[in-house]
N, C-alpha and C positions, 0 to 999 in steps of 0.2 A: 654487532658484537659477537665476534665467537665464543663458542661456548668449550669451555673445559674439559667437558664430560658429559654423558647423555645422561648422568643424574643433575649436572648443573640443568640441563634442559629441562630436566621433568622439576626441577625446582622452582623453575619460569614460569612454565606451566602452572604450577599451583598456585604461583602465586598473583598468576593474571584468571585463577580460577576460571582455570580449562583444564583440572584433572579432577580426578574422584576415583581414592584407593580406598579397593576393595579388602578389607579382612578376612571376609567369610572362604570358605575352602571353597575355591573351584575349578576345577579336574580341567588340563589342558586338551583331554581327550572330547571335543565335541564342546564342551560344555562353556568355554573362553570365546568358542565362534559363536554362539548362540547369543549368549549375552552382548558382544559386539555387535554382530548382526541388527539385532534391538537398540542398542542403541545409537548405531551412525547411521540409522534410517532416519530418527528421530532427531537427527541433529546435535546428540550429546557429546558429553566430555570424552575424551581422554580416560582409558583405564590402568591403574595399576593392581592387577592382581598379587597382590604378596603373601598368600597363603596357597600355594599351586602345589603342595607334595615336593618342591624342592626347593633350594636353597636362593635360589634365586628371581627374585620377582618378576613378572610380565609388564610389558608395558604393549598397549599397543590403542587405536585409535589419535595417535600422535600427530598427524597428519592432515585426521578428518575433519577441516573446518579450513575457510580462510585467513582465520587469523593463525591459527596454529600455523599453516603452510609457511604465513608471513614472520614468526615467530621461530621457526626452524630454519629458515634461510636467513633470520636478521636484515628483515627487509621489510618498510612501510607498508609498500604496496608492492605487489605482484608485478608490477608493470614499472618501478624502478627500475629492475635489472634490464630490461629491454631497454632503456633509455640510457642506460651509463652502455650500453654495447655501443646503441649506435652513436653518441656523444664519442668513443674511443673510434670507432671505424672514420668518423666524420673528421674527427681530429687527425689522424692518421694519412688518411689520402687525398686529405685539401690540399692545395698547389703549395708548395714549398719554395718560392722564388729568391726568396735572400735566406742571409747565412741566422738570423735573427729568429726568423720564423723556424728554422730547424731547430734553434736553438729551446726553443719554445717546448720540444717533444721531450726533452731531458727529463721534466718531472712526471711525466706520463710513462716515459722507459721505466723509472727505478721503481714507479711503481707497481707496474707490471711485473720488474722482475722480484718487489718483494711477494709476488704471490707465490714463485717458486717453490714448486714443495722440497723440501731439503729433509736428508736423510741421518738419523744420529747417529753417534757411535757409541751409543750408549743402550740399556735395555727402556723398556717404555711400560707407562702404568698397565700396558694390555698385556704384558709378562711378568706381573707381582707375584701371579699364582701360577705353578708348569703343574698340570696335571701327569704322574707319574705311567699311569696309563692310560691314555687318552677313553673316554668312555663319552658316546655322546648320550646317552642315556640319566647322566647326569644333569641335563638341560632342560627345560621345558618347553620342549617343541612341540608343539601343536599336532593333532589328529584334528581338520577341520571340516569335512563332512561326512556322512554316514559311510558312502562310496568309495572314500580313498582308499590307495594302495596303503597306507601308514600314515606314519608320522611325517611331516615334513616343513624342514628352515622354511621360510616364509619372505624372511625383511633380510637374506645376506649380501654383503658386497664380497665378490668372486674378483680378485686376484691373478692375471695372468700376464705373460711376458712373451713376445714375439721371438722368435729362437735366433731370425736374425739378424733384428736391429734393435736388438732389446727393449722395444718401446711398449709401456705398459696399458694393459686394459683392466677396466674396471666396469663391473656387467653387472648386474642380479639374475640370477636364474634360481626357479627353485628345488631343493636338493629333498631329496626323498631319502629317509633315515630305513636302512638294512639293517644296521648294528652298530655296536659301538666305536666301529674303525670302519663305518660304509657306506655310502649313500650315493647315490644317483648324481648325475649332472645335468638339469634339462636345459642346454644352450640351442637355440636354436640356428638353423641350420646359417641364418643371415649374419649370425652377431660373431664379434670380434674375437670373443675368447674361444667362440667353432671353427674362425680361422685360422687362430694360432695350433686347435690340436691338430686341424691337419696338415701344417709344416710340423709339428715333433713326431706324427707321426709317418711323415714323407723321409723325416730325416733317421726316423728309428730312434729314438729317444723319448725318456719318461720325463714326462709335462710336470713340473713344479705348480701348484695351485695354492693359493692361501685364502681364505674364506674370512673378512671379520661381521660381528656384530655389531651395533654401538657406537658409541663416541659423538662427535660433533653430526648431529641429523643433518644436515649437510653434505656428507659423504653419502649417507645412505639417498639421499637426491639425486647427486650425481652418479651414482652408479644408473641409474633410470634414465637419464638424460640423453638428448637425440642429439650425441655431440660429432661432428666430422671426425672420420678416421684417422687412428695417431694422434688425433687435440686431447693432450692428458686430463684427465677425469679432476685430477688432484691438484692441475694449475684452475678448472675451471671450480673446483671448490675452493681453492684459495683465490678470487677473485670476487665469488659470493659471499664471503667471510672475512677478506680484506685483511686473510692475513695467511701466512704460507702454512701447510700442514705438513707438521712434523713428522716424520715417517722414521721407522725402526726395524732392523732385519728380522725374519723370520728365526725362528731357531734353530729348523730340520729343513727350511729349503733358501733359496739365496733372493725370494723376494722381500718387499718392503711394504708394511701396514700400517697406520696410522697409530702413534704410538698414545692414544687416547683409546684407542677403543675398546669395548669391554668386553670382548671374546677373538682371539685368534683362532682357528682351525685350519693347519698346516697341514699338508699331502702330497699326495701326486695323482697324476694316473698316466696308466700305461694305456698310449694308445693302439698297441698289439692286443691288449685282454678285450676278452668279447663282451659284448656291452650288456648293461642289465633290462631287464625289463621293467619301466619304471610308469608308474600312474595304477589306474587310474588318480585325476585330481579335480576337483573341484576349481571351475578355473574363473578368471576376471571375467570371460564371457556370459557366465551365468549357467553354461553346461556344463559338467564333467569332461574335462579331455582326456580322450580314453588313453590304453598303455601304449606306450612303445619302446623303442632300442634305444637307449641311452651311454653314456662312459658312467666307467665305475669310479668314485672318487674315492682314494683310502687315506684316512687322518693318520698321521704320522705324530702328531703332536697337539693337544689343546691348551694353550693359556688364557690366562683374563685376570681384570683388576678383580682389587677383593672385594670394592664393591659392587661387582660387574651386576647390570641389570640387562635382561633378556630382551629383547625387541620383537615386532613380529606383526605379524597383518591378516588379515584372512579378504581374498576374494568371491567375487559370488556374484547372485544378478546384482544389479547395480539399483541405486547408488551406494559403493562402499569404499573404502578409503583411498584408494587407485583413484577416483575423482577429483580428488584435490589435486592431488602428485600431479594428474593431466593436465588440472588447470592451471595447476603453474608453467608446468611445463608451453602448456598455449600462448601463454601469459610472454613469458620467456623467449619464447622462441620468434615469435609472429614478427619481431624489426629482424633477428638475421635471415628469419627465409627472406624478407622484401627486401634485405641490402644485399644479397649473393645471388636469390634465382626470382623472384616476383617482386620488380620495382612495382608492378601496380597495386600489388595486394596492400588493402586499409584495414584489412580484419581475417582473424580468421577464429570457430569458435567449433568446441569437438565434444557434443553431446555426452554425459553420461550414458543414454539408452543406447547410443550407440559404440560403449564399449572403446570408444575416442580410433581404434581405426577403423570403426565400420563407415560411421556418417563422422563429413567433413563439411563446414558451411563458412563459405570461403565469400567476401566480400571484398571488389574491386576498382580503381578508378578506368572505368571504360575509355577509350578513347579511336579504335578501330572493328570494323569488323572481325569476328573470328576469335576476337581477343581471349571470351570468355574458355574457349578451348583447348586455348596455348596455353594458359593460367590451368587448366586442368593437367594437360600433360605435362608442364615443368613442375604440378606439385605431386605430380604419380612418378616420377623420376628423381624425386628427392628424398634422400633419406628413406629414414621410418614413413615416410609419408605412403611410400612405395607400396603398404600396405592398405592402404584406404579402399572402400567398396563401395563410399557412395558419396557422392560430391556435388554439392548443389552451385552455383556461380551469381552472388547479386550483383548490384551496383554498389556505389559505397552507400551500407547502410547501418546505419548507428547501433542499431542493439539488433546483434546475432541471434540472442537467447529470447525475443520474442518471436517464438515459432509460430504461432498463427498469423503473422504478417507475414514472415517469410513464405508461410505455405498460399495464401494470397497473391504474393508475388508470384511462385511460382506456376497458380493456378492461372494469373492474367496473360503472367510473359512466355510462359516455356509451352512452344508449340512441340505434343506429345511424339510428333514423328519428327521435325525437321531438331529441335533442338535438344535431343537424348542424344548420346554418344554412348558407343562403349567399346571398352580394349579388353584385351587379355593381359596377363601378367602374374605379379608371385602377388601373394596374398598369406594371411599372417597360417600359421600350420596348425595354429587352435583354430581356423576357420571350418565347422565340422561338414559345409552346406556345397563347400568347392567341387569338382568333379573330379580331381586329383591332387593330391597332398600338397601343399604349398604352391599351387598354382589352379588360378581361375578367372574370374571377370571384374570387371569395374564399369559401373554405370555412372554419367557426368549429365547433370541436367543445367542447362544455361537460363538461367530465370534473370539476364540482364533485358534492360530496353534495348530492341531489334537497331540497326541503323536500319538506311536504304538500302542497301546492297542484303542486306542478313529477313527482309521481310520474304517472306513465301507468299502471301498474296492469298493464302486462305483466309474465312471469314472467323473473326475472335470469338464468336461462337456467344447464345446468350445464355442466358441464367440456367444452371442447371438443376434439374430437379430426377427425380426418383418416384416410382410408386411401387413401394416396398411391398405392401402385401400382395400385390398382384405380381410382382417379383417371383417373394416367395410361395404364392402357393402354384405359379407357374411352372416353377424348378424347384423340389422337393431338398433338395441336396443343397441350398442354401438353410444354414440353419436361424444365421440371425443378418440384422444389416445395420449399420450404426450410418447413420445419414445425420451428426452432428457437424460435419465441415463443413456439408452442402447448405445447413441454417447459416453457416457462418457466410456465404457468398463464395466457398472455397470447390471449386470441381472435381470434388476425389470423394470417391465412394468405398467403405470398406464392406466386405461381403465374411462371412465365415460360414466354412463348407464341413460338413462332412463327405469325404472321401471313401469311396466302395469299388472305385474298377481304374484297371489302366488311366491314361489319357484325360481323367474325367474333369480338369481343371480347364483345359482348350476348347472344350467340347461344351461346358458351364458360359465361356466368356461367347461362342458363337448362340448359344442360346439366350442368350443378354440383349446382344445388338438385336436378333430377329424376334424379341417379346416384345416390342415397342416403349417397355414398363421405364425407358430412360431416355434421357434427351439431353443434351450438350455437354454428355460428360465426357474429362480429360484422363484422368486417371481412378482404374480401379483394383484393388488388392484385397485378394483373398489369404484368408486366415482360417485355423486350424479350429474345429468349432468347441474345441475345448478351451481356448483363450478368450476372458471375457475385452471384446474388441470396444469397449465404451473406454476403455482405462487404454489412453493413445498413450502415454510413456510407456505401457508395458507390452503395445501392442509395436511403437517400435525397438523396441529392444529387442523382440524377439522376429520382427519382420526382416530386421539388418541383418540377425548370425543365420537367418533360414533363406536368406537368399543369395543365388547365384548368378547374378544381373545376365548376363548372354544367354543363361539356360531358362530362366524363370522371367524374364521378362519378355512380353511377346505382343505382339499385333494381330487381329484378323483382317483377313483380305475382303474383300466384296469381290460380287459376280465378276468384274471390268478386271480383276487383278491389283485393284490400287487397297493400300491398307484403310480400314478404317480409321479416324486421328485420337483414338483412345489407348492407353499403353494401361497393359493387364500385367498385376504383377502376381507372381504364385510365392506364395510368405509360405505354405504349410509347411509342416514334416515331411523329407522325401524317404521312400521308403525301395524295397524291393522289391516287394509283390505290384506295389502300385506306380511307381516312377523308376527301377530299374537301376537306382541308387546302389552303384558299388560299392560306397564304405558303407562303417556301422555309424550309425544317428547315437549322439548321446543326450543323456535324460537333462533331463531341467536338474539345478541342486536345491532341493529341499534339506531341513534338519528331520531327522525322524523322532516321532510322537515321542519316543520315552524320552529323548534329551526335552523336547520343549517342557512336559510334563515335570521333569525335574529341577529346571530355570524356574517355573510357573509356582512350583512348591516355596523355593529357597530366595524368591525376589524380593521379598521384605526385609529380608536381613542384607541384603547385598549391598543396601545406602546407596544403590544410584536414582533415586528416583520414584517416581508412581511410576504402578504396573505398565509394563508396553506388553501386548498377545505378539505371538516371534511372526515377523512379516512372512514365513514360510505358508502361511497358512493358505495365503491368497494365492500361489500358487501350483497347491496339492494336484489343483485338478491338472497340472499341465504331465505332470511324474505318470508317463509310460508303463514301466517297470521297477522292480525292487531294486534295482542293480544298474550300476554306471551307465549302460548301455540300453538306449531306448528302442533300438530295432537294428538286427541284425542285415549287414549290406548282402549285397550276391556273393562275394567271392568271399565272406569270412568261412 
């Protein structure tokens, strides 16, 4: 069922009691992410703040949960939409031998074409109100970590048009508020609406941009969506919603916006004016991504219904509401990768901890040698996927998300030298660990069953064990050792180091092999000894965004030349003084003490609930510095 309006949605919402509106006054500055924060850790509802200092209500953990996901797409289950894809492709390119069988495709055409999004000529409920001078200060945009640059849109669909095939894109990027007519554009350098600025600005020409809020949460999905270049955003939402979306011109420029939604924001920008400097932000990876050179966007015009209600999200370490969105999107996507580029693939499943492009755990119907490799390069050559860091390859196995099986599998099958791979390639530009801006490495581990041709003939190696204290008081620079995998029958050892000199992480793992203190182990990763390494979801979330697989993962040799068969992984903080690290490292995001202190006061009156302490706590000790930036690179 579509929905009317993004009030009809929060009225679903209530009424499947999955929302809880908030009365009490609470400041969009800090104080909306804090109380979020707490509770989509916890699992909770849906908020609607409507007492924020303006006129307009918040809504935001709309998302976080899978029924909500299921509820915003108007869909059973998650895994519907992949079935009616491939049911239409299947339908589609089946043999068509008599006039009969084509005839057959007739009600599957109109249906398709009523997803068409059609355009009115009329104005639409997202133009009841024309704001006389546009002021985005009127809005309640969020200020969501202590670090930001400002205020900043959060949940917008970004509006743009190809100069010349006029074919429309629909993106979210998020916009950093200057002033009342100014904000930042952060597209990154891959996505569609970065390639349309630079044809207007190949062609000398000012870029039309329209930004909405609102309306059928649907839209705001598909603007996220990992959809092939040119496949409109707005037929693939009217094919989720099953029914076409009504589009209405702009008033100050010549695009078109869904004539439901509860905020336009109309502009341009000039892509001759010099770009702003936009960030710091507090980003989905759990770091701060620090500033950079941006376009300037300038609001020409703001409308929205009267009952417009504000939308909006906050990211941060994970799990936060980005996890759903992923899962759907996983959910969604998994039959068109295997009908377009991986017939073999039977699953595929993208961690929260890992931020969904860092780890990818990708299951297969094996049927050759090599296979598990080819399934790695055609899914680093696909899309979004292009971004991935780290890729594991099963056989078909039923449940992705029980990760101590999978890490079993990978500790029986994946031989540490013969079945790692890694390439180079682009990698997402929030990645802060890369050795150069948007480009770095990918590590691919093959954890299927070997054939004949794919066995190496080394010995499977037996039980592995550890003697920690003898470890540690060997090598002082080891501060703690979590040997919980190794109970599990799993061959991966994690180590956390304090770091005092150059090199000292290479020079730690040849000190390993010659202490005797270890025996059949496959893999071992050191970690920063500020991170408490017993807590594995938070050890990899942060093992993912701190590594650069080609630079940080490594081997020792033995006397003969040949490697030892243990792959050492360096997880820590790279710096300058000590690893040579060109950019600047940015800090963990924490809330700071006075916002928690002021949630912790005013939580009784809030009505969401018994008290939750703000999950930042547990990660105080990782916060380097007062300030976005955790250590400054060589060349700043």
């Amino acid at each position: 069922m579509p929905y009317k309006s993004l009030r009809h949605f929060i009225q679903t919402l209530e009424s499947s009691g999955e929302l809880i509106r908030v009365k009490e006054f609470v400041s969009p500055n800090l104080e909306v992410t804090e109380i979020a924060d707490r509770i989509v850790k916890s699992n909770g509802k849906a908020l609607l703040f409507e007492n924020n200092g303006t006129r307009f209500p918040i809504l935001i953990l709309a998302f976080a949960g899978e029924r909500r996901m299921n509820l915003a797409l108007s869909l059973k289950s998650l895994d519907d939409a992949g079935t009616m894809i491939e049911g239409m492709v299947r339908e589609f390119t089946g043999a068509k031998d008599h006039f009969l069988d084509k005839l057959k495709l007739l009600p599957a055409l109109k249906e398709i074409s009523s997803w068409i999004p059609k355009t009115l000529s009329r104005r639409g409920a997202c133009q009841q109100v024309v704001m006389e001078k546009p002021d985005l200060s009127s809005l309640p945009v969020l200020t969501c970590w202590p670090h930001d640059g400002g205020p900043f849109i959060t949940l917008p669909c970004v509006h743009t048009k190809n100069p010349e095939n006029n074919t429309r894109n629909l993106g979210m990027y998020r916009m950093q508020v200057f002033g009342k007519d100014l904000t930042g554009m952060h597209w990154h350098m891959h996505k569609g609406s970065a390639s349309h600025y630079q044809l207007y600005k190949k062609a000398g020409k000012l870029m039309p941009v329209s930004v909405t809020l609102g309306g059928d949460p649907v839209y705001t999905y598909s603007a996220t969506a990992p959809l092939p270049e040119n496949l409109d955003e707005y037929l693939f939402a009217g094919f989720l919603r099953k029914k076409r979306v009504e589009l209405v011109r702009c008033l100050t420029n010549d695009l078109e916006v869904p004539a439901d939604a509860d905020f336009v924001i109309e502009g341009y920008i000039d892509p001759e004016e010099e770009l702003i400097l936009e960030g710091p932000f507090g980003d989905h990876t759990g770091f701060y991504s620090l500033p950079g050179m941006f376009p300037r966007f300038h609001v020409s015009c703001i409308t929205h219904r009267k009952d417009a209600v504000y939308p909006a999200t906050i990211v941060g370490i994970p799990p936060q509401e980005d996890a759903w969105i992923g899962m759907a999107t996983e959910r969604i996507f998994t039959t068109p990768i295997r009908l377009s580029v991986v017939p073999e693939l039977t699953g595929m499943h993208m961690p929260p901890e890992g931020v969904f492009h860092n780890i990818a755990l990708v299951s297969i119907q094996k049927q050759y040698p090599g296979q598990a490799i080819k399934v790695m390069s055609s899914l680093w050559g696909a899309g979004q996927m292009m971004f991935n860091k780290i890729m594991a390859v099963f056989d078909n196995v039923t449940d992705l998300k029980d990760y101590k099986q999978l890490a079993r599998l990978i500790s029986r099958n994946t031989d540490p030298i013969e079945d790692i791979h890694f390439i180079q390639g682009p990698v997402d530009i929030l990645d802060h660990s890369s050795r150069r801006y948007g480009f770095g490495s990918k590590i691919g581990l093959d954890a299927t069953l070997k054939t004949a041709e794919e066995e190496t003939g080394r010995p499977a190696g037996g039980t592995p064990f550890v003697d920690e204290k003898g470890l540690m008081k060997a090598i002082p620079a080891i501060t703690s050792a979590n040997t919980d995998l190794i109970q599990e029958g799993i061959s991966a050892l994690i180590l956390a180091v304090k770091k005092t000199q150059p090199a000292e992480i290479r020079a730690i793992a040849k000190q390993i092999i010659e202490s005797g203190y270890i025996r059949d182990m496959r893999f071992i990763l050191f970690a920063d000894h500020l991170l408490q390494i017993h807590n594995l979801s938070a050890l990899c979330w942060v093992a993912a965004n701190n590594l650069d697989p080609m630079r940080d993962c490594f081997y020792i040799e033995q006397a003969d030349g040949r490697k030892f068969p243990i792959l050492f992984a360096d997880a820590t903080m790279k710096t300058a003084g000590l690893d040579r690290f060109l950019r600047d490292w940015p800090n963990v995001i924490v809330m700071d003490q006075q916002t928690i202190a002021s949630i912790d006061s005013k939580w009784n009156s809030l009505g969401v609930g018994d008290f939750i302490p703000s999950p930042s706590l547990q990660f105080k000790s990782l916060v380097i510095s007062d300030k976005a930036v955790a250590s400054q690179g060589e060349k700043s």
